[in-house]
MIMAR-939274 format. One record per residue: y, x, z of N, C-alpha, C, CB in turn; residue number from 1. Coordinates in Angstrom, 2 decimals, m for minus. Each point is the difference from the previous one (the first is absolute). Last residue first. Glycine has a CB too. Example, Ala and Ser with C-alpha at 12.3 -4.5 7.8 and 13.67 -1.06 7.14 Angstrom:
{rec {m2.25, 12.85, 7.08}, {1.19, 0.82, 0.06}, {1.09, m0.77, 0.73}, {m0.63, 1.18, m2.15}, 2}
{rec {m5.09, m0.89, 2.08}, {1.19, m0.89, 0.00}, {1.20, 0.90, 0.00}, {m1.17, m1.89, 1.25}, 1}
***
This chain:
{rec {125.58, 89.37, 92.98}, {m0.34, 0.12, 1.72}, {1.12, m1.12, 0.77}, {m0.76, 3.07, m0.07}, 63}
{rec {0.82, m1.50, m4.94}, {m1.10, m1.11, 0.22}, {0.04, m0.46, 1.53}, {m1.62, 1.06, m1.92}, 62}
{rec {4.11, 2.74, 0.33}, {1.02, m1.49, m0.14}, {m0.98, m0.93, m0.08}, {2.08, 0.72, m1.38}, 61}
{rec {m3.53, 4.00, 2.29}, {0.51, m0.79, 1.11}, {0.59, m1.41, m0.57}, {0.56, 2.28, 1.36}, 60}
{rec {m5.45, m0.91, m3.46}, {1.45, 0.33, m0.21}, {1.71, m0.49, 1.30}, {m1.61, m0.36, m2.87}, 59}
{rec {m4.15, 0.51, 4.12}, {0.81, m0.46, m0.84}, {1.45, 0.24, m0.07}, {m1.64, m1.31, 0.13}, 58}
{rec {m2.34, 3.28, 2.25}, {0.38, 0.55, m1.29}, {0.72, m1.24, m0.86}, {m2.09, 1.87, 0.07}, 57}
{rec {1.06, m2.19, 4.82}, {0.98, 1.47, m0.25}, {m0.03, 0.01, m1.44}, {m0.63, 1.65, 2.11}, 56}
{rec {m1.69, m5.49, m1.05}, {1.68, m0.36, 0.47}, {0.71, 1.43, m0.37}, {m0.46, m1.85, 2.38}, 55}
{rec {m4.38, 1.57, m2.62}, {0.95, m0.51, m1.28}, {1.35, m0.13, m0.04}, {m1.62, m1.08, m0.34}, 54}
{rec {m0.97, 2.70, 3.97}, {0.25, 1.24, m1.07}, {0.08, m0.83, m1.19}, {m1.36, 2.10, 1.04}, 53}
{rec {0.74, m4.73, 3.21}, {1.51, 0.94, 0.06}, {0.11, 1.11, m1.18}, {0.00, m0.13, 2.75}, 52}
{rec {m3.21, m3.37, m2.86}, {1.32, m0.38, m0.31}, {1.09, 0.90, 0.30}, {m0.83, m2.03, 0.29}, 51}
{rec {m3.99, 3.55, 0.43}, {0.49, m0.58, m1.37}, {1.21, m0.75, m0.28}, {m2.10, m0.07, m0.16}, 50}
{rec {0.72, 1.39, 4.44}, {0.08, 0.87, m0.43}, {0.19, m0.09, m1.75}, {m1.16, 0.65, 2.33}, 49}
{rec {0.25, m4.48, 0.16}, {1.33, 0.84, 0.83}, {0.23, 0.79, m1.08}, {m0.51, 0.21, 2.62}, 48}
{rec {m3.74, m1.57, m2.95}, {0.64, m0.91, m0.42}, {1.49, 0.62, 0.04}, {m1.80, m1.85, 0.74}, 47}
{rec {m1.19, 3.79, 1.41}, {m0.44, 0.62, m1.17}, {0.86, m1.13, m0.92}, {m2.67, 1.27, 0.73}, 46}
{rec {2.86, m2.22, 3.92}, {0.94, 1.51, m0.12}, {m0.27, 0.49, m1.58}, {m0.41, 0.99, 2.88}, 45}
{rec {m2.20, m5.09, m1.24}, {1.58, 0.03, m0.53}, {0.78, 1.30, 0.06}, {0.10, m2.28, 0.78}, 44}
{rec {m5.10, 2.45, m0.94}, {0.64, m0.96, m0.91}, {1.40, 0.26, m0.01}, {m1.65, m1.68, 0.36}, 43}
{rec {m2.02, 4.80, 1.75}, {1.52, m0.55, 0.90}, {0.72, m0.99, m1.42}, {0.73, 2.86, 2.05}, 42}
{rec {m4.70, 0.34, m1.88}, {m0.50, m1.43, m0.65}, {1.48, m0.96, 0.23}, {m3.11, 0.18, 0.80}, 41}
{rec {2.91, 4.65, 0.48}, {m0.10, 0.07, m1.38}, {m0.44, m1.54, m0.49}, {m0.62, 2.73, 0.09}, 40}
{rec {2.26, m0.44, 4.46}, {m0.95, m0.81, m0.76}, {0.30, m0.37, m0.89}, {m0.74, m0.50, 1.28}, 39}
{rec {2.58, 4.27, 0.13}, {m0.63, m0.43, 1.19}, {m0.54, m1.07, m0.27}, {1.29, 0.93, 1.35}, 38}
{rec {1.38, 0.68, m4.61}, {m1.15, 1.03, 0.25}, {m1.03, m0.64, 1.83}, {2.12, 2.64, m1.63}, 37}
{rec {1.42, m5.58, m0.26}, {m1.37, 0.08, m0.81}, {m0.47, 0.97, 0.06}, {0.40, m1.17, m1.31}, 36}
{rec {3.45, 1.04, 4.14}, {m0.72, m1.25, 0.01}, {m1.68, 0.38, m0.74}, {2.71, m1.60, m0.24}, 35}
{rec {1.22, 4.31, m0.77}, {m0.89, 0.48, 1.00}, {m0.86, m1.07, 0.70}, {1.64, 1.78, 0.27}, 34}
{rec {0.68, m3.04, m4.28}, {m0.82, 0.98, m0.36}, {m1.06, 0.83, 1.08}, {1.95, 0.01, m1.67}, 33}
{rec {2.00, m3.03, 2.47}, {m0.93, m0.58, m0.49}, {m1.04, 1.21, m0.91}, {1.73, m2.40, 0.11}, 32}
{rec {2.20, 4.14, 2.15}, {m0.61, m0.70, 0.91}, {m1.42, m1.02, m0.99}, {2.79, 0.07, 1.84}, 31}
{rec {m0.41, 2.42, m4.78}, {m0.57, 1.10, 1.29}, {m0.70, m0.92, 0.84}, {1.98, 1.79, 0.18}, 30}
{rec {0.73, m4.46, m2.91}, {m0.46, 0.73, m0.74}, {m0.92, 0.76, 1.21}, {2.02, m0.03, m2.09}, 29}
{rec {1.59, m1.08, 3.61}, {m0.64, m1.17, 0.02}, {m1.58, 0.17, m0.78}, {2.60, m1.24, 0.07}, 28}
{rec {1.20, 4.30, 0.19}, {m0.75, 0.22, 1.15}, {m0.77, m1.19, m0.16}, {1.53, 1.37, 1.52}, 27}
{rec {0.71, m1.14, m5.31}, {m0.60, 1.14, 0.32}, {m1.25, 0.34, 1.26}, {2.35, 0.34, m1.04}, 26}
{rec {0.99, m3.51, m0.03}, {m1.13, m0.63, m0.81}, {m0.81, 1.29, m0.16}, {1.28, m2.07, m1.35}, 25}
{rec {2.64, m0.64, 4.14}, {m0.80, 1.21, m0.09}, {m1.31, 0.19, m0.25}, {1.41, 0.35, 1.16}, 24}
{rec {1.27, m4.33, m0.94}, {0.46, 0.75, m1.11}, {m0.24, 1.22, 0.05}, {1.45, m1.32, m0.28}, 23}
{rec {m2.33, m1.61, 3.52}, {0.96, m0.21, 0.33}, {0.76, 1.03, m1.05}, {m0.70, m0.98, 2.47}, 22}
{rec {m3.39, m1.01, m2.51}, {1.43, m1.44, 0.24}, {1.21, 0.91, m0.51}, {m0.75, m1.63, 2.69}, 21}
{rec {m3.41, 4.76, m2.25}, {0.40, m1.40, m1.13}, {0.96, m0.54, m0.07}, {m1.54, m0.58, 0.13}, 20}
{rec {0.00, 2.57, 3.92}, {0.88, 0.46, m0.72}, {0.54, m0.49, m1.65}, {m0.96, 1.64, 1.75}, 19}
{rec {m1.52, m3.75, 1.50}, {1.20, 0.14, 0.12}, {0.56, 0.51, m0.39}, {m0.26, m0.39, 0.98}, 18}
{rec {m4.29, 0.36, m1.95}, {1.08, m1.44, m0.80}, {1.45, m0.16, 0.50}, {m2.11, m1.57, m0.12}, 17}
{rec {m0.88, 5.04, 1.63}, {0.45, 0.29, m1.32}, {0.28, m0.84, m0.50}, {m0.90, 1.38, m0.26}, 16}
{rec {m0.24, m1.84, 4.10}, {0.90, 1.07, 0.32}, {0.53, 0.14, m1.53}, {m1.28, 1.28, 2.30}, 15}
{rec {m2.28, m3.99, m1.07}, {1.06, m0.70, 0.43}, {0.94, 1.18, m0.17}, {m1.07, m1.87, 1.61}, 14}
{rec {m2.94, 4.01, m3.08}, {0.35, m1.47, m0.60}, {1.56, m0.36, m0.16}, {m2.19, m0.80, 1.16}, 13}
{rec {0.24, 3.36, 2.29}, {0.06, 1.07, m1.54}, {0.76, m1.02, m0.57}, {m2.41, 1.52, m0.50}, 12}
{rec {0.18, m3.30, 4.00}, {1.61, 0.70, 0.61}, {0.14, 0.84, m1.50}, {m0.21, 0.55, 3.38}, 11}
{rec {m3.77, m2.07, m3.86}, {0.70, m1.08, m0.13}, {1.55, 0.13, 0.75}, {m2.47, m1.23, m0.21}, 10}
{rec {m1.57, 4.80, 0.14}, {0.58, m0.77, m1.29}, {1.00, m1.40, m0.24}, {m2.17, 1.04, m0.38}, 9}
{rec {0.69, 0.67, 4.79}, {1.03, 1.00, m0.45}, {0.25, m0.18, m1.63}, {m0.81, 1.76, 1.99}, 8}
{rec {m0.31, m5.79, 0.96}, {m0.54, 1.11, m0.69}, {1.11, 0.90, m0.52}, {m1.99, m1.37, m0.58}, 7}
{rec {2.44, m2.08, 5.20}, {0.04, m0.02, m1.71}, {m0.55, 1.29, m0.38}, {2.15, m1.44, m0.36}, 6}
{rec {m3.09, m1.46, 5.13}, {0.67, 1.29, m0.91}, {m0.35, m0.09, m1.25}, {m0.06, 1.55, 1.64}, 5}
{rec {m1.63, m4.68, 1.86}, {0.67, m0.13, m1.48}, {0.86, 0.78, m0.22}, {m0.27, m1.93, m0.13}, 4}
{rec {m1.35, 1.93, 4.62}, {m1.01, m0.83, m0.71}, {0.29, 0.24, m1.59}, {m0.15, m1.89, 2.03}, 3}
{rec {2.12, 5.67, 1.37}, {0.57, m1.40, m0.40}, {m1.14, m0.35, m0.77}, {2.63, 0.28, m0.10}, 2}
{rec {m3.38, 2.91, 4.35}, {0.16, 0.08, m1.44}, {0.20, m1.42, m0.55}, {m1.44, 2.11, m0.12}, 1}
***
């Protein structure tokens, strides 16, 4: 077993800042939400998760 496996909250995370990047703000959304049901203290996915649902509700000619 690898010394420094990552947390299944933190593969949540990295998964949902990719999707972020990559303008899927839906699945990015989901992924940082399933982060914080698995720990709910997870700062940057709760961080994450606040820029990707300001990013979905701003007007597209803001985006």
């Amino acid at each position: 077993m690898p010394a420094a496996a990552p947390s299944a909250p933190a593969l949540h995370n990295n998964l949902g800042v990719a999707l972020l990047r990559s303008g899927d703000l839906d699945a990015a959304i989901h992924h940082f939400q399933l982060a914080l049901r698995l720990d709910p203290a997870h700062a940057d996915a709760r961080s994450n998760l606040a820029l990707a649902t300001a990013a979905k509700s701003r007007p597209p000619s803001a985006k």
